[in-house]
C-alpha positions as semicolon CSV with decimal commas, in nm:
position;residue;x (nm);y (nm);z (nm)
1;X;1,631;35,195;9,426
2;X;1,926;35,118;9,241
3;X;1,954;34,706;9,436
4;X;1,556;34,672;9,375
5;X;1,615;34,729;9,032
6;X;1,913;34,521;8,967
7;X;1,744;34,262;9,174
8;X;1,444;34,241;8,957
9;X;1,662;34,226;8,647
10;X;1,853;33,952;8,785
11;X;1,525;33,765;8,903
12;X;1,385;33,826;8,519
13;X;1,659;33,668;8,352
14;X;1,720;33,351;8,573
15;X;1,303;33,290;8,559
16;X;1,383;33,283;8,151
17;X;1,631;33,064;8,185
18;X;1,453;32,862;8,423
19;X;1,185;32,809;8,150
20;X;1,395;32,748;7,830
21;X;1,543;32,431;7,785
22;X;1,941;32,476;7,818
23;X;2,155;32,208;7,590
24;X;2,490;32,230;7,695
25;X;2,784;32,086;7,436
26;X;3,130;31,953;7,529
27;X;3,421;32,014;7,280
28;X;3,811;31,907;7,385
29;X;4,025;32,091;7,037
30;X;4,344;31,857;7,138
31;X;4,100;31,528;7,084
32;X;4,078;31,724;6,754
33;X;4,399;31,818;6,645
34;X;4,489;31,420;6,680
35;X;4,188;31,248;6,561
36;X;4,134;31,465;6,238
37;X;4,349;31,474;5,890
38;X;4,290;31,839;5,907
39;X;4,483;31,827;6,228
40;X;4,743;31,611;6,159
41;X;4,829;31,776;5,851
42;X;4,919;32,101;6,102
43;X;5,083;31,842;6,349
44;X;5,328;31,775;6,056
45;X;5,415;32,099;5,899
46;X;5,462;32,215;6,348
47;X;5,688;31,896;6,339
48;X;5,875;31,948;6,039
49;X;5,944;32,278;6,146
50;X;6,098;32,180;6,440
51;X;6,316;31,899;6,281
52;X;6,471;32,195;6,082
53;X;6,540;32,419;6,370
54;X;6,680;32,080;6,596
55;X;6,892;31,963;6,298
56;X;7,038;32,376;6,273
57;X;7,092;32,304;6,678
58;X;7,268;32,014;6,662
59;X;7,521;32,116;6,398
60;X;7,577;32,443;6,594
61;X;7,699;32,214;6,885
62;X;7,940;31,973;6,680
63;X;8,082;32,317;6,631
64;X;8,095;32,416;6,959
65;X;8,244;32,079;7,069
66;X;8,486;32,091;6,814
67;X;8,603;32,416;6,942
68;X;8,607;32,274;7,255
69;X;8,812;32,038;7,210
70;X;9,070;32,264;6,979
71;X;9,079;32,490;7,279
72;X;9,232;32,255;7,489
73;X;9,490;32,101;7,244
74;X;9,838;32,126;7,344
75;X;9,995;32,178;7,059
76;X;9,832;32,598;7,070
77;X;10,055;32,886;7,126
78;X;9,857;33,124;7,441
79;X;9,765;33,372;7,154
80;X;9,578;33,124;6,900
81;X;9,428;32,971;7,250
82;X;9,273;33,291;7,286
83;X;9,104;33,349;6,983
84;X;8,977;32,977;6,986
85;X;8,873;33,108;7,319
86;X;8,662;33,389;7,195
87;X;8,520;33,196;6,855
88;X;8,382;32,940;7,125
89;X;8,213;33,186;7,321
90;X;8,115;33,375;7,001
91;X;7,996;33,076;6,911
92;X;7,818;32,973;7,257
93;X;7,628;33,293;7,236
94;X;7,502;33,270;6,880
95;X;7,357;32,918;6,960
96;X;7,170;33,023;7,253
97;X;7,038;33,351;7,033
98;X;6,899;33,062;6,796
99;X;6,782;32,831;6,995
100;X;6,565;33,157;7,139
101;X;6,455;33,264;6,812
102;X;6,369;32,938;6,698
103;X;6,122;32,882;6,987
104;X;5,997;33,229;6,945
105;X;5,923;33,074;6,594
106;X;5,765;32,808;6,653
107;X;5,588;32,942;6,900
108;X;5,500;33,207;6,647
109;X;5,420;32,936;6,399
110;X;5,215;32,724;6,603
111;X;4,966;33,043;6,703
112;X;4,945;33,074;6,313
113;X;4,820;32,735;6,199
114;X;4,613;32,705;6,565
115;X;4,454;33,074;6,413
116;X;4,409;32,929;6,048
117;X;4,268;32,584;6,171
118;X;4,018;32,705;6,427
119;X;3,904;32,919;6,130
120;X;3,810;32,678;5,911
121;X;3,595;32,451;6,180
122;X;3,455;32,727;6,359
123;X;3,190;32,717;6,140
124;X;3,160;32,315;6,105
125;X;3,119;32,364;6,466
126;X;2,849;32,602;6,508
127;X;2,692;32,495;6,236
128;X;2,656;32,119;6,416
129;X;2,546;32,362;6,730
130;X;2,257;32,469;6,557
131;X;2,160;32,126;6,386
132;X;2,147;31,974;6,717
133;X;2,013;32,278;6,896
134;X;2,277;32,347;7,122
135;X;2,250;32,685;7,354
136;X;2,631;32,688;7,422
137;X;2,935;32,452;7,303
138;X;3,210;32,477;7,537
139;X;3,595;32,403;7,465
140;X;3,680;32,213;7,739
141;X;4,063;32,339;7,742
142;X;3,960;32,703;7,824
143;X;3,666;32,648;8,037
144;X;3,802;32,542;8,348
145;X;3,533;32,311;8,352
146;X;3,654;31,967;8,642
147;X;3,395;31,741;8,531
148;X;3,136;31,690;8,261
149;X;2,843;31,389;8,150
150;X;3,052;31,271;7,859
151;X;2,704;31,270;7,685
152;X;2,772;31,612;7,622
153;X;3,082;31,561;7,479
154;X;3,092;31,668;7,075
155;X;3,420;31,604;6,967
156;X;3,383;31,272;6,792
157;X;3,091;31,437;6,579
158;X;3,329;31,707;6,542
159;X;3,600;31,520;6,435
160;X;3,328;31,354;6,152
161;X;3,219;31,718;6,007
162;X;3,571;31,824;5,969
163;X;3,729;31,531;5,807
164;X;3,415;31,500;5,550
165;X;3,427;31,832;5,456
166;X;3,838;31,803;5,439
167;X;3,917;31,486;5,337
168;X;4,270;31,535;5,247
């Protein structure tokens, strides 16, 4: 009883969508994170942000090679050797803690401003959905969609919505 009922359920729905007319939309987000000021601006601030933590790298390892190179002098007694010895490693480990946090972050960071980005053109977007009568607007990135008519493809309308309504 249980399969005849299911069946006729599953028969129901695909005659309704057999009947209604299905327009299917096309969005790819990393065409709009490029193409749009909106985007770019968050392309920056992700970029700036990870010219900080690089420059913080970098001088951590003119330390280390410094030390390096102090370790190996000549002109060091065994006992000041050693504690050159440990700094370095001291050192070695804190660099490797930081470059760790830093991509934790960024990573951090970049979730944020994805978060704060897709909620301000989440509505541009379904609000061009329902100008255009679109049933569903796909992201193309999460679908797993392998091909697609690029004359569903939204983005460059997209990518007009969101840089009239912020035209930074």
């Amino acid at each position: 009883m249980k399969k005849i009922t299911i069946l006729m359920m599953a028969i129901f729905l695909l005659s309704a969508f057999a009947f209604s007319e299905i327009k299917i939309g096309i969005i790819n987000p990393q065409k709009i994170m490029d193409n749009t000021k909106k985007g770019l601006e968050v392309q920056k601030r992700l970029q700036k942000l990870q010219a900080e933590k690089r420059q913080q790298v970098q001088a951590m390892q003119e330390e280390i090679k410094k030390l390096e190179k102090e370790v190996l002098s000549p002109a060091l007694n065994n006992e000041a050797r050693q504690r050159k010895n440990v700094e370095l490693l001291e050192k070695q480990k804190a660099l490797k803690r930081f470059a760790e946090d830093a991509q934790i972050e960024f990573r951090r960071a970049y979730q944020k401003e994805l978060a704060a980005l897709e909620k301000e053109i989440l509505p541009l977007i379904e609000n061009l959905g329902r100008q255009k009568g679109f049933t569903i607007i796909l992201d193309i990135t999460t679908t797993g969609i392998a091909y697609y008519d690029q004359s569903i493809d939204i983005t460059d309308e997209v990518i007009k919505a969101i840089d009239a309504k912020y035209p930074k």
